[in-house]
C-alpha positions in Angstrom: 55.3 -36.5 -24.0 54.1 -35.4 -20.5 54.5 -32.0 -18.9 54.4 -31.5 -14.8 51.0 -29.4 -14.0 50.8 -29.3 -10.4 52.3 -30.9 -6.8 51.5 -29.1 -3.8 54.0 -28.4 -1.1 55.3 -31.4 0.7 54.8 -30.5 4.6 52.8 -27.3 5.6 55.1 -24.3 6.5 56.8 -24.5 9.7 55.2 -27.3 10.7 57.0 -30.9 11.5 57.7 -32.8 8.6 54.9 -36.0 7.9 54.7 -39.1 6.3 53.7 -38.2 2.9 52.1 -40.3 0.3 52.2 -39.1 -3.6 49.4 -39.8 -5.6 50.1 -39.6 -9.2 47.2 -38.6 -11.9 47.3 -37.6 -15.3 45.1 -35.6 -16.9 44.4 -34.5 -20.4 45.9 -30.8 -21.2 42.5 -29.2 -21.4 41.4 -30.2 -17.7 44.0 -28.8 -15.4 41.6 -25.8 -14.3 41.5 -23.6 -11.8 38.3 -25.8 -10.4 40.2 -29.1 -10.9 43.1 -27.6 -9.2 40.7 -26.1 -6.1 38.8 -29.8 -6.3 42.6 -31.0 -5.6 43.9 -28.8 -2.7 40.5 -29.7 -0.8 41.0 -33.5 -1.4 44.7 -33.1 0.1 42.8 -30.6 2.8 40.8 -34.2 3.9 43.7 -36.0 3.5 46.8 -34.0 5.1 49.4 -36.5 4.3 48.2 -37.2 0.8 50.0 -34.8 -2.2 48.7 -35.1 -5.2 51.1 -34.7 -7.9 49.4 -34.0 -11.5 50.7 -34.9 -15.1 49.3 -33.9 -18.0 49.5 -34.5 -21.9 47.5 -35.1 -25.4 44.9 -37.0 -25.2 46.6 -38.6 -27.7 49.4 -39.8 -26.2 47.9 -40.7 -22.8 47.6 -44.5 -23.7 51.3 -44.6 -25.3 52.7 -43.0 -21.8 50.6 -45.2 -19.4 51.7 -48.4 -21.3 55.4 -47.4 -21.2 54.7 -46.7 -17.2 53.2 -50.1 -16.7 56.2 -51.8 -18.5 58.9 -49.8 -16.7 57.1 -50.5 -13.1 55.8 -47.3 -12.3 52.2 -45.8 -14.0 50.3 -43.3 -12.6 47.8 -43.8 -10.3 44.5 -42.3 -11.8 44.6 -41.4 -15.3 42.1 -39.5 -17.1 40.3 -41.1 -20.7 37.9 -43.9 -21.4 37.8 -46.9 -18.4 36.1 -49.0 -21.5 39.2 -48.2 -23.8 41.9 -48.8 -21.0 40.4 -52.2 -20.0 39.8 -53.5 -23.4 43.7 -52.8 -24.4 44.7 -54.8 -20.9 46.4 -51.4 -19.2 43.4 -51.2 -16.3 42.5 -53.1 -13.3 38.9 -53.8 -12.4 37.8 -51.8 -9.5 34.4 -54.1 -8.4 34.7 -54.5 -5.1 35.6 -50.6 -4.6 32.1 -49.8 -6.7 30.3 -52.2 -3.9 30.4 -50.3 -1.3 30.5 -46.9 -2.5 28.6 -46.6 -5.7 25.9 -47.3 -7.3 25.1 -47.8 -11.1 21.6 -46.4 -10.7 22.9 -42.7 -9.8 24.5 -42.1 -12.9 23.2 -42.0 -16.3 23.9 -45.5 -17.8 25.7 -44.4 -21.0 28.6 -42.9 -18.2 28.2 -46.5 -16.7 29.2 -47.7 -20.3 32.2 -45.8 -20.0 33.5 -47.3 -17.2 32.0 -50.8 -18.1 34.1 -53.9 -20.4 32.9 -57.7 -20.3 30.5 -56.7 -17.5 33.4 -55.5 -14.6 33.9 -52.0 -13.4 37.2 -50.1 -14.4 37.0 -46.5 -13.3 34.9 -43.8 -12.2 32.8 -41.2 -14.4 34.0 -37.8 -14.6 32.2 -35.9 -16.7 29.3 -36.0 -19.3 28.0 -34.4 -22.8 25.9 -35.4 -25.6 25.6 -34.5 -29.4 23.1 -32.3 -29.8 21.7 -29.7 -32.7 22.6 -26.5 -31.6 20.5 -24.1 -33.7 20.8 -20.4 -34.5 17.3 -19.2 -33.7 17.2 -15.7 -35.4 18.2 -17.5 -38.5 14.9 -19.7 -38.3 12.6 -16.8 -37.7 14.1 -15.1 -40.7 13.3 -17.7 -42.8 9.9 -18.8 -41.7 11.0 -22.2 -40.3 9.2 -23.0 -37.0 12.0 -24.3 -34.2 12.7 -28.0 -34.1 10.5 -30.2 -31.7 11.1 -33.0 -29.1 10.1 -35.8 -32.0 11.8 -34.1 -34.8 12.5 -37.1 -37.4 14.8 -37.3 -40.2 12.7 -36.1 -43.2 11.6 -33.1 -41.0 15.1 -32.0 -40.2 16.2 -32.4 -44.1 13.2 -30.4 -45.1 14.0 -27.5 -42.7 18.1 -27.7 -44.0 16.5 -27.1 -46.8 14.3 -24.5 -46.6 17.4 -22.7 -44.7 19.2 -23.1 -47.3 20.1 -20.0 -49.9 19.5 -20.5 -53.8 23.5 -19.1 -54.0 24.8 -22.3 -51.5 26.3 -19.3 -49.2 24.0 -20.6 -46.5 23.0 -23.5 -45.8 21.2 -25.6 -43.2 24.1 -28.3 -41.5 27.9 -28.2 -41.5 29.0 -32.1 -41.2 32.7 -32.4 -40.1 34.3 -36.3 -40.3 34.3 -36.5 -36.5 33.8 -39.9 -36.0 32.3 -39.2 -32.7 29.9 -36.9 -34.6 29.2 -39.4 -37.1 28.8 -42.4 -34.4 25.8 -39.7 -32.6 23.6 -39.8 -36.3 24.0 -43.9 -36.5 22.7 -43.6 -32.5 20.1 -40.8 -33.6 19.3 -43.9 -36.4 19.0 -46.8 -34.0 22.3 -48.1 -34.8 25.6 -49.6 -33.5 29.1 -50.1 -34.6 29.8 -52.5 -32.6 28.8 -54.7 -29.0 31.4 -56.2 -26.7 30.3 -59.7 -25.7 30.9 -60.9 -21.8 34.5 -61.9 -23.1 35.1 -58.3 -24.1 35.7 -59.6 -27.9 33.8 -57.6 -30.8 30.6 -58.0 -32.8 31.2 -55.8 -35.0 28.0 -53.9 -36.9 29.6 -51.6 -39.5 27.3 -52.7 -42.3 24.0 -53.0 -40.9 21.0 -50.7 -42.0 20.7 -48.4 -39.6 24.7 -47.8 -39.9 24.3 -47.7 -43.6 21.2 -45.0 -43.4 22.6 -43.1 -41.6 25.6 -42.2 -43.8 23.7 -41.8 -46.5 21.6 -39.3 -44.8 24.2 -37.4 -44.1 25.7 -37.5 -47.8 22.6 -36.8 -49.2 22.2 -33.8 -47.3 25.8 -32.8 -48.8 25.0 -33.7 -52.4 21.6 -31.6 -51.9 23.3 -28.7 -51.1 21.6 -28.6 -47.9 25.4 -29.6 -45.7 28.4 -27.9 -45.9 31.0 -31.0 -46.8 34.2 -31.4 -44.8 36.7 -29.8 -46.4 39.8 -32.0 -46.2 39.9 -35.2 -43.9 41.1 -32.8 -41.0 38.3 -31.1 -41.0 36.7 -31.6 -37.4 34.7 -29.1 -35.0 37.0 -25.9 -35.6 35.8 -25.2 -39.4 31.7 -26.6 -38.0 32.4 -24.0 -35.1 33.3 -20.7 -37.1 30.6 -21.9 -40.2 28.0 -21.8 -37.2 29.1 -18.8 -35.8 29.2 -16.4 -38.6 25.5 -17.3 -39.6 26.9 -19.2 -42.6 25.0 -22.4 -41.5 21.6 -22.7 -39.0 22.4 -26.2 -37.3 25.9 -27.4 -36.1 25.5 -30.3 -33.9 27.6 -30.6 -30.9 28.3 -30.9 -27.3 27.4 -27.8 -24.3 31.7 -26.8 -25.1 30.0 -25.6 -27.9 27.8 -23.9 -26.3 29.8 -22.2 -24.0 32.1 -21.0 -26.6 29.3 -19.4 -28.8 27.7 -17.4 -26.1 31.2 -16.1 -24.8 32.5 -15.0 -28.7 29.3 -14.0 -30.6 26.9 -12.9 -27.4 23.5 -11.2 -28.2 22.7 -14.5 -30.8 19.8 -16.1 -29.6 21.6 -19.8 -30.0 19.4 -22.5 -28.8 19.4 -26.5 -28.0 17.3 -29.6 -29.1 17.2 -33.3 -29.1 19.2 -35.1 -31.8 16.6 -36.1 -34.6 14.9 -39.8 -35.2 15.1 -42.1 -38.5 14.4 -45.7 -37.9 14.8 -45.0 -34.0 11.7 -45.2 -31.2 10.7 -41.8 -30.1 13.6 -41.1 -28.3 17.0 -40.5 -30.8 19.6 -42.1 -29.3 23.1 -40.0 -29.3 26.7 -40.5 -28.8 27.9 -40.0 -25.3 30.6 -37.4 -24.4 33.1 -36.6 -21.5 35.4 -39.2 -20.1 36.0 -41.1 -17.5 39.1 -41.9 -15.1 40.6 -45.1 -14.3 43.5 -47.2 -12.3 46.3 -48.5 -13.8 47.4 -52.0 -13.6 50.4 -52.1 -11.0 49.2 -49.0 -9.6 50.4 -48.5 -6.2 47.5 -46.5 -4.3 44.5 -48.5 -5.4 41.9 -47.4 -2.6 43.4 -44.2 -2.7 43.1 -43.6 -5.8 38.9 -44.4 -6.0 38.6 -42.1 -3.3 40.1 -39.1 -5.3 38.3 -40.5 -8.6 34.9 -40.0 -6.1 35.8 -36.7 -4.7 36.3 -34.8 -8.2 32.6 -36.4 -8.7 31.0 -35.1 -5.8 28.0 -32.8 -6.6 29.9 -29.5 -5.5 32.5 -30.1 -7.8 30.8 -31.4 -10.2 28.2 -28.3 -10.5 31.3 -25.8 -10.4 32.6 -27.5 -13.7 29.2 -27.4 -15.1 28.8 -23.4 -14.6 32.5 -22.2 -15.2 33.7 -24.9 -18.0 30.5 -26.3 -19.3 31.6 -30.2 -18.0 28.1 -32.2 -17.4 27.8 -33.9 -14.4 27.6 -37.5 -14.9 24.9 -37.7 -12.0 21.3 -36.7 -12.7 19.9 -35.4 -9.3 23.1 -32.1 -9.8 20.7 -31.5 -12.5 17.9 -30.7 -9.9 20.1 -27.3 -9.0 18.5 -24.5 -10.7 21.5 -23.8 -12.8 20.2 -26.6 -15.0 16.5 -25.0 -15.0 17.8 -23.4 -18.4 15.6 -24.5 -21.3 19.0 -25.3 -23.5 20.7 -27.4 -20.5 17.2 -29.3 -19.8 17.4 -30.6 -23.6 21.1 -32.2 -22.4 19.4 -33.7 -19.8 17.1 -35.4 -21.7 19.5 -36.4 -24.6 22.2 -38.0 -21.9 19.6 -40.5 -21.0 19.9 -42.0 -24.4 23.9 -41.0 -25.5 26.0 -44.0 -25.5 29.7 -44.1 -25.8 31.8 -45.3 -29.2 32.8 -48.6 -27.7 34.4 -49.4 -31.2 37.4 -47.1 -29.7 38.5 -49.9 -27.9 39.2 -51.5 -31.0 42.3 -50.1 -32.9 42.0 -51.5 -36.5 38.1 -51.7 -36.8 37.8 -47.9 -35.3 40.8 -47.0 -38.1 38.4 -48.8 -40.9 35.2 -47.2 -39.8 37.4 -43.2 -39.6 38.2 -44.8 -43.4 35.0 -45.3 -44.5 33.5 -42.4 -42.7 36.0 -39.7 -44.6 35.7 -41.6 -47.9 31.6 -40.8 -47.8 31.7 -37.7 -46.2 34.5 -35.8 -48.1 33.6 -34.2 -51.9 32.6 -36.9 -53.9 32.2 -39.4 -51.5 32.1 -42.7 -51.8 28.7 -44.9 -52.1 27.8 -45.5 -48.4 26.5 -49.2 -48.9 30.2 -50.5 -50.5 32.3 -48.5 -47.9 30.5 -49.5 -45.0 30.4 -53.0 -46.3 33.9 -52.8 -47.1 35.2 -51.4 -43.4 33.0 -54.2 -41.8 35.0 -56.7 -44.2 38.3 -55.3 -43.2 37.9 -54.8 -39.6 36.5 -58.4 -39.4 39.5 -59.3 -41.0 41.7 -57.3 -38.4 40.2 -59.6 -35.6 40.6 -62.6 -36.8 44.1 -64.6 -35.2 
């Protein structure tokens, strides 16, 4: 399930043998980098008789292999993921008195608080940030005549420039909408909804149905059964087929995270791609968003629990942090590394503003209503989708169901 990454040598060369203590951390596959890696050796460099032994797999199957651990005696000792997630299935141990007296909740942007947050305790440490965005082809927009999107861009004004970017032939069009959930769960944010709130005894009140849930969908099928959106094209269909849509100038808006970003500038370079705030239905002035990155947390039976929140706080630290940001395109999940002029860019400024609103998917805690609301989200998104009002209503019904004893 899990292949080795990294262990650093046991005892430097020549030198007498010393007590050695092995810290175990898994990682997703994507994020043993040459900066993670550099962010490790100078932990062990402050610690001389720490080695820091790194795992890595599927995000996937992180959660399967931490579980088996616990029950055979021996987990990790920081894994990578969603604190939120871990605690609400019972695999992590709350890390409170640790946060005390080295952290504080007002340094970090409170939707990377969420993440580490379940019935009002602190399980882990944030890692890293992003946001769902609209990333917009500029050039596209000139061509057509349609003036870039503003800070208080609502709903109606973003479906009337979809559809003035859209070609009489369908062969462009404004949007591409995958069936990420995750992208789906930033437009119900964007809407001033939720899919659901954990009350202080980490059960689920669950919001599937509600309007600004429902509006929200049927936004986004509307703008498909307009001709204004690009449909997913099988249930599958997630950021790949949005990402090669957007870059070939087949579509003018692909929202997304700064990966996104990244990737664009690197493969199609000279495009002037640009960056603005997620728009606003029945929300305030400020579109809410879903809430990217991850988080890293402590295993229950973990043995190296103080150890362990100190390397969770080193790979945070605003050196390493701000070397993620510029080689891999990783927000920081502090606001004050923003204050480096590497953030001064206009595009990274409009993450800055959006992360004060993103929240996390906390329904991802919850393993039958999340698999009803990825139902219901396919079945209105996909060609000829279902009515929005019934399958929302429907997936509330059934995940309600799912919770009850």
């Amino acid at each position: 399930m899990l292949c080795f990454a990294l262990t650093a040598a046991a005892c430097s060369a020549g030198g007498p043998e010393q007590p050695t203590t092995l810290l175990r951390v898994l990682m997703t596959d994507d994020w043993v980098t040459v900066p993670f890696v550099d962010a490790v050796r100078s932990f062990e460099r402050q610690h001389p008789t720490v080695r820091v032994v790194i795992e890595k797999g599927p995000i996937s199957l992180l959660t399967d292999a931490v579980r088996a651990a616990i029950g055979s005696g021996a987990p990790p000792d920081v894994v990578q993921g969603h604190a939120f997630s871990a605690a609400g299935q019972g695999l992590a141990q709350p890390l409170d008195d640790l946060w005390a007296g080295h952290l504080d909740d007002a340094e970090f942007f409170p939707g990377a608080v969420e993440d580490v947050t379940w019935a009002g305790r602190r399980y882990g440490v944030p890692l890293d940030t992003n946001a769902l965005v609209l990333l917009y082809n500029a050039d596209l927009l000139r061509a057509a005549g349609v003036p870039e999107p503003g800070p208080d861009m609502t709903f109606a004004q973003f479906e009337a420039m979809v559809k003035a970017l859209t070609t009489p032939d369908g062969r462009r069009r404004g949007l591409v909408v995958p069936t990420s959930t995750w992208w789906a769960y930033g437009w119900i944010r964007a809407n001033g909804g939720e899919t659901v709130d954990v009350n202080p005894d980490g059960t689920a009140h669950l919001s599937l149905d509600t309007p600004e849930v429902v509006g929200a969908m049927s936004y986004l099928r509307g703008l498909i059964d307009k001709g204004y959106a690009f449909p997913p094209r099988a249930a599958d269909s997630h950021s790949g087929d949005a990402v090669a849509l957007f870059a070939n100038g087949s579509v003018a808006f692909h929202a997304s995270g700064s990966w996104d970003l990244v990737t664009l500038r690197h493969v199609v370079p000279g495009t002037n791609w640009r960056v603005a705030l997620m728009p606003r239905g029945l929300a305030g002035p400020s579109a809410g968003s879903a809430l990217g990155g991850s988080s890293m947390w402590v295993p229950r039976q973990a043995e190296h629990r103080e150890l362990a929140f100190e390397f969770m706080t080193h790979l945070i630290a605003d050196d390493n942090a701000l070397r993620l940001a510029k080689e891999e395109g990783r927000l920081p999940v502090r606001p004050r590394v923003f204050e480096d002029p590497f953030f001064a860019d206009r595009d990274l400024q409009v993450f800055l503003e959006q992360l004060r609103t993103a929240r996390p998917p906390k329904l991802g805690a919850f393993d039958r209503p999340a698999e009803e609301f990825t139902s219901a989200v396919e079945d209105i998104l996909l060609p000829g989708g279902a009515d929005p009002q019934v399958a929302m209503h429907d997936a509330q019904e059934r995940a309600l169901a799912s919770l009850r004893p």
